[in-house]
C-alpha atoms as one frame of an Amber mdcrd trajectory, in Angstrom:
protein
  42.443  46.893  21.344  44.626  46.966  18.074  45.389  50.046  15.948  42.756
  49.434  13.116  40.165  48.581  15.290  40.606  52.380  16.879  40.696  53.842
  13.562  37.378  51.996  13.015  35.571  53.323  15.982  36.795  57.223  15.219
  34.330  57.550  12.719  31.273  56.587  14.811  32.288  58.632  17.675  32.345
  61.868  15.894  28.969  60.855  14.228  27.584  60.936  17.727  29.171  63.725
  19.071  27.333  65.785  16.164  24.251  63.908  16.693  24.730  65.144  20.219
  25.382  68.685  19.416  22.608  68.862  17.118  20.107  67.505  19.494  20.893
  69.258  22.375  22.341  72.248  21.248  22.334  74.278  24.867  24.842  72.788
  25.963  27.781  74.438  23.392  25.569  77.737  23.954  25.280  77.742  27.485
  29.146  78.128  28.266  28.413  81.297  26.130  26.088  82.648  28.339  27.731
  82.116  31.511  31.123  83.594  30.077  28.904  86.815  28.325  26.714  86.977
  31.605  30.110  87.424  33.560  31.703  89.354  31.036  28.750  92.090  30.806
  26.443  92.216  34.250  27.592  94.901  36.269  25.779  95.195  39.919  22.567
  97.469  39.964  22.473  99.632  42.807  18.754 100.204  44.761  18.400 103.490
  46.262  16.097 103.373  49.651  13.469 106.261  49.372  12.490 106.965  53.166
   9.898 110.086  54.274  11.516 113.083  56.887  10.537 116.044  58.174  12.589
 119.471  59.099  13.292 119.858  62.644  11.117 123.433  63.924  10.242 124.356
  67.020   6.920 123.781  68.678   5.168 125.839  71.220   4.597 122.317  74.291
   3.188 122.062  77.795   4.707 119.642  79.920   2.169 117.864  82.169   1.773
 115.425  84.627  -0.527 112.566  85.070  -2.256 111.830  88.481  -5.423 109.780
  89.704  -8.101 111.961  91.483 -11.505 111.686  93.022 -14.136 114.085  92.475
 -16.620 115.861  95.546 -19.189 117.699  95.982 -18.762 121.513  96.458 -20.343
 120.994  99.024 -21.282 118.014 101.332 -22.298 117.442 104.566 -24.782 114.311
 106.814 -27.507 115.726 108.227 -28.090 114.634 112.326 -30.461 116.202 115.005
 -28.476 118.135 117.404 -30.551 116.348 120.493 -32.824 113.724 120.806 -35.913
 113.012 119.461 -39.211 112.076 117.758 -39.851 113.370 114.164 -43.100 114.851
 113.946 -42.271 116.358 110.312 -39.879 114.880 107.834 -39.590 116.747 104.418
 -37.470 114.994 102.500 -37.493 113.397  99.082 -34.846 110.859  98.526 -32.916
 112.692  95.076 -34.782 115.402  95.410 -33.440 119.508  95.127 -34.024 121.860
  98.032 -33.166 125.171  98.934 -30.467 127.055 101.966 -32.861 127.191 105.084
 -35.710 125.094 103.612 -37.299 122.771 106.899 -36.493 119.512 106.234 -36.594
 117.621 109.676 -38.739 118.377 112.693 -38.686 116.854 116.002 -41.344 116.970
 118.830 -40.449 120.305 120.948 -44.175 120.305 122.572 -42.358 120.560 126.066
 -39.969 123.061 125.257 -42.844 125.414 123.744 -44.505 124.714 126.875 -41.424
 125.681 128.800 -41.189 129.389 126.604 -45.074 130.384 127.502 -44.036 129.697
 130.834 -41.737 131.650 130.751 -42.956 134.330 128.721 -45.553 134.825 130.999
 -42.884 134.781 134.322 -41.190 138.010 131.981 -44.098 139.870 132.005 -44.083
 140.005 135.894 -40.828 140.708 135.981 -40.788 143.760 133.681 -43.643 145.005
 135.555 -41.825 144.656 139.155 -38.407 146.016 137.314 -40.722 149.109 136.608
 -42.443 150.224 140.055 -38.840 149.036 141.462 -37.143 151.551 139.395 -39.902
 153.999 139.813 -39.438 153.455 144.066 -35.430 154.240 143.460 -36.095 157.080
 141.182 -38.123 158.716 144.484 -35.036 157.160 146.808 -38.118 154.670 147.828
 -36.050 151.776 148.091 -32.180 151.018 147.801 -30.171 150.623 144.945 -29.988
 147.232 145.938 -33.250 146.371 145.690 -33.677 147.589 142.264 -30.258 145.838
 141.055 -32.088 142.359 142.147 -34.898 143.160 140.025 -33.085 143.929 137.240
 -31.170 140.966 137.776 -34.665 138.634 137.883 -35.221 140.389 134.531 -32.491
 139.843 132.580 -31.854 136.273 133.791 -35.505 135.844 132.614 -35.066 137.364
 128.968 -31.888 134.838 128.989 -33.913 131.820 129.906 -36.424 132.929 127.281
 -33.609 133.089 124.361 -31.922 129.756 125.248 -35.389 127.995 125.036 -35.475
 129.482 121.456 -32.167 128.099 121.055 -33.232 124.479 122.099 -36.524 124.677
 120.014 -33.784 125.881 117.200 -32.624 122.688 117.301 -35.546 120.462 117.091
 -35.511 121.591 113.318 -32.870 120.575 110.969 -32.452 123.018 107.534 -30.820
 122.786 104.639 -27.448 124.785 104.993 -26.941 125.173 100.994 -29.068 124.218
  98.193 -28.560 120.879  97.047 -29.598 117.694  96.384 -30.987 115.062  99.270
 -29.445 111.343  98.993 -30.865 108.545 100.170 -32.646 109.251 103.466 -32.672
 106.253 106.561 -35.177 107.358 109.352 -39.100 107.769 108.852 -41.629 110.039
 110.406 -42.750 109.146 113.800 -38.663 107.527 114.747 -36.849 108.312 117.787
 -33.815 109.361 117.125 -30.503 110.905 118.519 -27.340 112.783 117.460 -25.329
 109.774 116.355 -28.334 108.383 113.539 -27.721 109.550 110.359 -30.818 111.242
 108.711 -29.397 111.267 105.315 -26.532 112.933 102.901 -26.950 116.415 101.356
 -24.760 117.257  98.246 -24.154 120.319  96.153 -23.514 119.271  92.993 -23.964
 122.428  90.392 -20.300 122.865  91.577 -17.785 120.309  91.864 -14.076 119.802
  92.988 -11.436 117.137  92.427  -8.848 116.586  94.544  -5.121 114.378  93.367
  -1.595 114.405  94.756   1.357 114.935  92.852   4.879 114.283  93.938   7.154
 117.040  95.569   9.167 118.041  92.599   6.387 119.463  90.827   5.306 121.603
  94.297   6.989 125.133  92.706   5.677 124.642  89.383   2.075 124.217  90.782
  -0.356 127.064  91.948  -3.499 128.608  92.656  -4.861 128.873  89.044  -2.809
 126.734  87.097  -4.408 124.739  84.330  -5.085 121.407  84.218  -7.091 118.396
  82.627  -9.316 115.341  83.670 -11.800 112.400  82.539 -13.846 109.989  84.430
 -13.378 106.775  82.362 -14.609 105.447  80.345 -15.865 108.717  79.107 -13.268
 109.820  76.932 -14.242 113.869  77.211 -12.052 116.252  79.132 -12.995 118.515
  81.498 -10.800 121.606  81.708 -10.255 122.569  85.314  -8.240 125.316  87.245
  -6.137 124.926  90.705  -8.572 125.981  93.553  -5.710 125.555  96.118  -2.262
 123.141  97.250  -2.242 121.677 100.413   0.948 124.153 102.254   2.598 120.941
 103.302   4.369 117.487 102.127   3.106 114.263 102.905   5.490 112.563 104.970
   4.959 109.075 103.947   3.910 109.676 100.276   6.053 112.800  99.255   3.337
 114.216  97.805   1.056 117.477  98.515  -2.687 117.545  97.790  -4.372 119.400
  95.409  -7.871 120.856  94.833  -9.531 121.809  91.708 -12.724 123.310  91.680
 -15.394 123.586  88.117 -19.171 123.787  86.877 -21.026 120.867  86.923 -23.974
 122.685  86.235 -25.057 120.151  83.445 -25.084 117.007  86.692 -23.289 115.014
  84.805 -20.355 114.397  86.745 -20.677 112.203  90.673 -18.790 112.697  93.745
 -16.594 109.629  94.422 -16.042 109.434  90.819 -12.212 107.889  89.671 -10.664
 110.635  87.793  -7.317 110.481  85.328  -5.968 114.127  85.753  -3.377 115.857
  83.703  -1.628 118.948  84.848   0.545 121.509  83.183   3.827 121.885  85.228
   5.472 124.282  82.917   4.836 126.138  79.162   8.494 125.584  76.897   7.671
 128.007  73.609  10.721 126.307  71.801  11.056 122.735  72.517  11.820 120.420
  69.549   9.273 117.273  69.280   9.754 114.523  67.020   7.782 111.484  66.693
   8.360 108.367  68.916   8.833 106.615  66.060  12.275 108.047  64.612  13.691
 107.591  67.938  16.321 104.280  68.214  17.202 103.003  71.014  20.781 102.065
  72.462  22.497  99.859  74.689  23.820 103.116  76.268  22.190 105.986  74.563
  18.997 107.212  72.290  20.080 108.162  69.135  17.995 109.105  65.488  19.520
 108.932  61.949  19.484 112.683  59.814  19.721 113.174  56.230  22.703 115.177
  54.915  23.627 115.549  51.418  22.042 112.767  50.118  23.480 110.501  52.880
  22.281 108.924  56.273  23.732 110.315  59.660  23.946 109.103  62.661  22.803
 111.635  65.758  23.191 110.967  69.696  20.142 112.920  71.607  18.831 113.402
  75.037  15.178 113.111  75.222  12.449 114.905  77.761   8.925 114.186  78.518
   7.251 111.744  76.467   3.651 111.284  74.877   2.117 108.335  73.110   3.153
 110.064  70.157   5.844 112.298  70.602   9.625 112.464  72.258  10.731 115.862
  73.405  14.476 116.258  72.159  16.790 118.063  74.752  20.167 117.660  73.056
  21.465 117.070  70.069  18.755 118.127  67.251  19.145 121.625  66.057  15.982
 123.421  64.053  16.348 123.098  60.235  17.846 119.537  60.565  16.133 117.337
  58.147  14.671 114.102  60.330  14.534 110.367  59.296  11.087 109.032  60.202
  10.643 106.054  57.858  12.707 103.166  56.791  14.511 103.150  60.050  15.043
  99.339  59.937  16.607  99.363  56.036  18.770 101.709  56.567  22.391 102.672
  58.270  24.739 105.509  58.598  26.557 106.656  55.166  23.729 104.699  52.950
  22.767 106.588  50.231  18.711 107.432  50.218  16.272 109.610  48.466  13.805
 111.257  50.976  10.689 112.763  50.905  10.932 115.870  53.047   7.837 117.791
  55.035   8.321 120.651  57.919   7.594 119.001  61.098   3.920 120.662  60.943
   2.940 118.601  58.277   3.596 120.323  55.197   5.395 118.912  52.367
């Protein structure tokens, strides 16, 4: 390409180069932007606003959980104390009864016959005892003599009570009042000490026995307090320590425990599952905070405070636990000022606004 054929074509290229600035005029602005955009934006800085609550102390019980069963204050099978045929039976299968009420009768026809016999073999007896003593009284006879009639007498009055004690036992009564299970025998059955009859409950009071393991044995007595529900009723029944078994289980570890409460209502079962929770000791100033705020470590458990205006990191030891709540052995002090939200967004030394309430709920 020659020189004037170059000075032609200058012309037409700055015509388009206007054309193109004119058309699409962006593209001379746009480098102005960019260099104004870098020149002027400065960063903008986000402050985190998190909730927290001031450490105070709380009045806690700490507990421990158990399985238990529940019984029957009282409980017992009733069985004939010799053999027999039931000539009375007065029992209703769920029915109440009272202490000494008859409920089972067996045929004692020969032992009543055996007491008039020998009710009638006393009165001879008493009356030979009396002209015998009589005779000695006048030197009549020896002493001898009147010793073996006194002798016959008494052994008599002997045989008489030990046929009441036998016809005693052709009757079966109710040792407590309580209520009559399901019954297995009829009128009119033979039967013999090994048969059971049926089961007899007492039920207006009940107990509920658990074990616990041997840690807990010295911080567990007679009248402690403690806590149960049969599931999947959710309502607690509030229970005191009857008694602790005075020894250790040698396989388990644990000892045995007995509570004992009113069941007056008959709401409550013997045999019933039970989920027990007993207080092992009362701490007036122990510092809970909620399961929540507490992190976590490879090593360690640790939560993050707010001091002036900035996040901080704090090592703690933790206690007993609830769904809930984290007792805090070491490391919180009361009046600290507790991270409980935001956990995840923030990290020590960030800079965060919080929104503070006492660890009772007040803001």
């Amino acid at each position: 390409m020659n020189k004037s054929m170059i000075r032609k074509a200058i012309p037409w290229l700055l015509v388009i180069l206007v054309a193109v600035l004119i058309i699409f005029p962006d593209i001379w602005k746009g480098e102005e932007k960019k260099k104004v955009s870098a020149d002027t934006q400065k960063p903008i800085k986000n402050e985190i606003m998190v909730n927290g609550e001031i450490i105070q102390y709380s009045h806690t019980d700490r507990s421990v959980f158990a399985t238990g069963t529940l019984l029957g204050d009282e409980e017992v099978n009733l069985r004939a104390e010799i053999s027999g045929r039931i000539i009375k039976l007065n029992l209703e299968e769920g029915a109440s009864v009272k202490k000494g009420e008859l409920l089972v009768k067996l045929n004692d026809k020969d032992l009543q016959a055996q007491l008039n016999k020998a009710y009638e073999r006393l009165k001879l007896l008493e009356l030979t005892e009396s002209r015998q003593r009589q005779l000695f009284e006048k030197q009549g006879i020896s002493r001898q003599d009147y010793d073996i009639a006194l002798s016959e007498l008494s052994s008599q009055k002997a045989e008489i009570d030990y046929l009441k004690a036998m016809i005693d036992r052709t009757e079966i009564r109710s040792p407590f009042d309580g209520t009559v299970g399901l019954r297995y025998v009829s009128i009119g059955a033979y039967i013999t000490p090994a048969d059971n009859i049926a089961a007899l409950q007492k039920l207006d009071y009940m107990k509920i026995d658990f074990s616990v393991p041997q840690k807990y044995y010295n911080n567990i007595s007679k009248g402690s307090s403690l806590s149960f529900r049969v599931p999947p009723d959710t309502k607690r029944y509030q229970v005191s320590v009857l008694a602790t078994e005075p020894k250790i289980d040698e396989i388990t570890r644990t000892f045995k425990i007995r509570g004992r409460f009113n069941n007056s209502a008959y709401k409550l079962i013997p045999g019933s599952y039970a989920e027990v929770d007993i207080v092992t000791d009362i701490n007036p100033e122990s510092i809970m905070i909620p399961t929540i705020a507490l992190i976590p470590n490879i090593t360690s458990e640790y939560v993050l405070l707010y001091k002036s205006g900035k996040v901080e990191k704090c090592d703690v030891i933790t206690g007993t636990r609830s769904p809930s709540e984290v007792e805090i052995i070491k490391g919180l002090t009361v009046g600290d000022t507790l991270i409980s939200s935001g956990l995840m967004q923030i990290k020590p030394g960030d800079e965060v606004k919080i929104n503070v309430k006492s660890s009772n709920g007040k803001l």
